[in-house]
C-alpha positions as CSV (number, residue, x, y, z in Angstrom):
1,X,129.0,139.9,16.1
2,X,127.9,136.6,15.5
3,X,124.2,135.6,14.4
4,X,122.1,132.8,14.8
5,X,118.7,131.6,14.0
6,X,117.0,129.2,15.5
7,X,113.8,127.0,14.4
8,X,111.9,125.0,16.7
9,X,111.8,126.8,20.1
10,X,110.4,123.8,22.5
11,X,112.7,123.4,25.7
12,X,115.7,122.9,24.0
13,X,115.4,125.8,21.5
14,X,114.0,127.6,24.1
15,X,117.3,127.2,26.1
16,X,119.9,127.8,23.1
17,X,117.8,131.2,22.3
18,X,118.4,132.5,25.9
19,X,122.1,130.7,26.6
20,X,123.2,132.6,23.0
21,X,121.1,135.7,24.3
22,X,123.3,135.7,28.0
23,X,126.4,135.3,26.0
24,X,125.8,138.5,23.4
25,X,124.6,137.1,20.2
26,X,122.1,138.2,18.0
27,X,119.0,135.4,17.4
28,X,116.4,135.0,15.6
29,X,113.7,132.5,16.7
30,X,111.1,130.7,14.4
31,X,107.7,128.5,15.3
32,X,105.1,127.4,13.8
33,X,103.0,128.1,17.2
34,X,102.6,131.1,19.1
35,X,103.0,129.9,23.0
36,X,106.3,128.3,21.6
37,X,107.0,132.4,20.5
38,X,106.3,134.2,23.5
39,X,108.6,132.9,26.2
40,X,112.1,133.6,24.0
41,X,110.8,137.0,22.7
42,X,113.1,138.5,25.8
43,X,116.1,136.5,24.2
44,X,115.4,137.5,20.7
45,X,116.2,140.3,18.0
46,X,113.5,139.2,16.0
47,X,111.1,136.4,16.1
48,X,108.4,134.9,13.4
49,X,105.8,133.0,13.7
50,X,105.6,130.6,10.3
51,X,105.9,127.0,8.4
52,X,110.0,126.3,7.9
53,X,108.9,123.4,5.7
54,X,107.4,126.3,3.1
55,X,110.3,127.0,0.7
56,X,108.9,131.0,0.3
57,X,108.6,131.7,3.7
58,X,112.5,130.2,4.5
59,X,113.8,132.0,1.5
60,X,112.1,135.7,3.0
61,X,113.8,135.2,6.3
62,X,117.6,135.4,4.2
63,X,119.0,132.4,6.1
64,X,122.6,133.1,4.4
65,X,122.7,136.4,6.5
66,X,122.9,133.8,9.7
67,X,126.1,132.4,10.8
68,X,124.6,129.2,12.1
69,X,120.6,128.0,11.5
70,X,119.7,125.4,15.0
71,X,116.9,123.4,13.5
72,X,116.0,122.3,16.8
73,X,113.1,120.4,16.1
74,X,112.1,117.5,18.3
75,X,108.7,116.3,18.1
76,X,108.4,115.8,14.7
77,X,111.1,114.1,12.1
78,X,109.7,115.0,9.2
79,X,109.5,118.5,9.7
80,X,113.2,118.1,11.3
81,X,114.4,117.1,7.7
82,X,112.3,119.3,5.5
83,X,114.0,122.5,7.0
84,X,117.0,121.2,7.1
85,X,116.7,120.7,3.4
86,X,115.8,123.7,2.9
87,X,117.8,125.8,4.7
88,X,120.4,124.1,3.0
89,X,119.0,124.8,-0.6
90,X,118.7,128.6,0.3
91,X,122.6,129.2,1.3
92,X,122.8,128.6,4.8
93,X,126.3,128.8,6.2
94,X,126.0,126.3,8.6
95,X,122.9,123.8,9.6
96,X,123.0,122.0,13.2
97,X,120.5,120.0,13.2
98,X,118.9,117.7,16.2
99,X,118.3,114.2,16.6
100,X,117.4,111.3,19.0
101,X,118.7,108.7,17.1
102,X,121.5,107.7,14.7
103,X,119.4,106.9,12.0
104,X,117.8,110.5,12.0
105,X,121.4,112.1,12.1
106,X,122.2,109.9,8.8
107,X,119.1,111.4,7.2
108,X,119.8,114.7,8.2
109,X,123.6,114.8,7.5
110,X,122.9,113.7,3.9
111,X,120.2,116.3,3.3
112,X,121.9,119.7,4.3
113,X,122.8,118.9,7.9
114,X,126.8,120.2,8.4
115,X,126.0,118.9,12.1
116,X,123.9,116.5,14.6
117,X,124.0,117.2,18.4
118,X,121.8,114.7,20.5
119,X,120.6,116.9,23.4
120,X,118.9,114.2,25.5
121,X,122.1,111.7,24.8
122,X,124.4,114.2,25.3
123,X,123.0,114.8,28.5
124,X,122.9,111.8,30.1
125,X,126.3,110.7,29.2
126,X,127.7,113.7,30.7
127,X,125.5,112.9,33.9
128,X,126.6,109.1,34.1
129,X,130.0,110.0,33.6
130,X,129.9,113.1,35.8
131,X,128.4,111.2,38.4
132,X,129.9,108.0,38.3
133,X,133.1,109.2,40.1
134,X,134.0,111.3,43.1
135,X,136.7,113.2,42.0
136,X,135.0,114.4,38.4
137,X,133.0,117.5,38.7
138,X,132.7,118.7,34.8
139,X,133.6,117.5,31.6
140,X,133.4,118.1,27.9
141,X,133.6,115.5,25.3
142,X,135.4,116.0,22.0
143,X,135.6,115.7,18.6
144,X,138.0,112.7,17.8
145,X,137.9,110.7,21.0
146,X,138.6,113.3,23.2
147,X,137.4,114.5,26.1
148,X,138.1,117.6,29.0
149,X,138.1,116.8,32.4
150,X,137.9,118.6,35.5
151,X,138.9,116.1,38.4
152,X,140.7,116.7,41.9
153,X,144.6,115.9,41.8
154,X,145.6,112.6,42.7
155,X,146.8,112.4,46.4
156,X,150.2,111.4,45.5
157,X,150.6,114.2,43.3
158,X,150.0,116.6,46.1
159,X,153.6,118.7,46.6
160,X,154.8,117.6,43.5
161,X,155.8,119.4,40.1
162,X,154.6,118.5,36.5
163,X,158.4,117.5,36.0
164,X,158.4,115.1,39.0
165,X,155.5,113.6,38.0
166,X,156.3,113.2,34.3
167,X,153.3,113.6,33.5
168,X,152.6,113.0,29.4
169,X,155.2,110.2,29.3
170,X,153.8,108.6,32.2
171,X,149.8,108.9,32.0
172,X,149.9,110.2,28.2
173,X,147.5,113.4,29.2
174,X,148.3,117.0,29.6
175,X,147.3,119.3,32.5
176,X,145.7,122.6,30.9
177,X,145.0,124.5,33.8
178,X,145.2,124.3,37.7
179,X,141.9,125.9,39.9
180,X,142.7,128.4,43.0
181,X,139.5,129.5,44.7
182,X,137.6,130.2,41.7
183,X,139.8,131.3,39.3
184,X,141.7,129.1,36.7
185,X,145.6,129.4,35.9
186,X,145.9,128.1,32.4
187,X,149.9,128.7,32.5
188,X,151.3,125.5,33.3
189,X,155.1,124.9,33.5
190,X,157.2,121.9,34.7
191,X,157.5,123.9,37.5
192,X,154.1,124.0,37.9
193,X,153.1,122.4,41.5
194,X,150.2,120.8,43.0
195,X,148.4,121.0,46.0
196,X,146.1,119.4,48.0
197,X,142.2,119.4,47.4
198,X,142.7,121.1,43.7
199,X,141.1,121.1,41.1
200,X,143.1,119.9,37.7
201,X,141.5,120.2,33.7
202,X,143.2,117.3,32.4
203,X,143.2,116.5,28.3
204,X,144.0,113.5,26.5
205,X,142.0,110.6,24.3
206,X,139.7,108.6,26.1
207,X,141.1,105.5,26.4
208,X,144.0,107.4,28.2
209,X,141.8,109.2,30.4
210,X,140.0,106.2,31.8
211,X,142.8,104.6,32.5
212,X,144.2,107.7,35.0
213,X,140.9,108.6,36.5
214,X,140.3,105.5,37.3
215,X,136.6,106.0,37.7
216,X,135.9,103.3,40.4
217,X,138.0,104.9,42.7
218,X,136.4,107.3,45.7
219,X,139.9,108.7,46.8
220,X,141.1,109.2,42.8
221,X,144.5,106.5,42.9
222,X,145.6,106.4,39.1
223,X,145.7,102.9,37.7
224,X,149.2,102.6,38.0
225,X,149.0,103.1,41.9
226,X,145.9,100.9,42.7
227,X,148.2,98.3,40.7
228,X,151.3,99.1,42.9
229,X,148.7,99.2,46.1
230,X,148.2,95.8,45.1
């Protein structure tokens, strides 16, 4: 089993103790204050109370017995990159540090950081894009210029097979699983056909992707049949 620590346990810390808690995880949670402590003690195997920018007290914790360290820090830069440092210095596995802004992630990736997540970014481009459209209900943005998304299938898909529709030639994105009721299929074959008022997880780089969802539309037309609508 996996085991994490986490330092800094504000809302966001306060979230990743109990999301890693749901999902069966051993944490550990560190603050400098008290009331920060309290609330993820449920969540927690173990929880301290202490300074992460004090090089004794990280080293007594064993921070290379972790499989990730969150320094999820947010009020306070300095701090932020202090225990990134030194969680680095005392053989941490794996640092994920956060930041607000790209010149705090270029600080922290060249002392110790392996990783920078934006939480309040990250969240509001998931909400524009999530929102922006219709037809998009959830997505998931990846490494590379990537992205996940899970749309409704185009109405002039509806009774047709991934082989009629020639899909990854035609819209250069690949179907990865087809939702009935509430359960996913992740099988999908070139016999594989749609139906109306499904939901689709559609994968491909973002430049494809923008093009077929066509965000502006309400009633989800790919680009290439707006065009031919024209």
């Amino acid at each position: 089993m996996k085991s994490f620590l986490v330092i800094g346990v504000g809302r966001f810390g306060r979230h990743l103790c109990k999301k890693l808690y749901e999902l069966g995880y051993d944490v550990m949670a560190i603050d400098r204050n008290e009331d920060c402590i309290e609330p993820v003690l449920p969540y927690t195997l173990n929880s301290m109370i202490g300074d992460s920018t004090k090089s004794e007290f990280i080293k007594s914790i064993g921070v290379s017995n972790f499989d990730t360290c969150f320094v999820a820090i947010g009020d306070d830069f300095q701090t932020s990159l202090e225990t990134t440092s030194l969680l680095s210095e005392c053989g941490a596995k794996y640092v994920v540090s956060r930041a607000s802004r790209d010149t705090q992630a270029k600080f922290l990736l060249r002392n110790g950081a392996d990783e920078v997540v934006y939480p309040e970014r990250q969240l509001a481009e998931w909400s524009a894009i999530r929102y922006s459209s219709n037809n998009i209900s959830n997505y998931i943005e990846l490494p590379g210029e990537n992205s996940i998304f899970e749309c409704k299938v185009p109405k002039s898909w509806e009774g047709k097979t991934v082989l009629e529709l020639d899909i990854r030639k035609k819209y250069k994105v690949n179907i990865m699983g087809i939702k009935k009721g509430d359960n996913w299929y992740m099988t999908i074959t070139p016999q594989t056909k749609f139906e109306k008022d499904q939901d689709i997880m559609v994968y491909g780089a973002n430049k494809y992707l923008k093009k077929f969802l066509n965000f502006d539309s309400s009633n989800f037309t790919t680009e290439e049949e707006a065009e031919e609508d024209d």
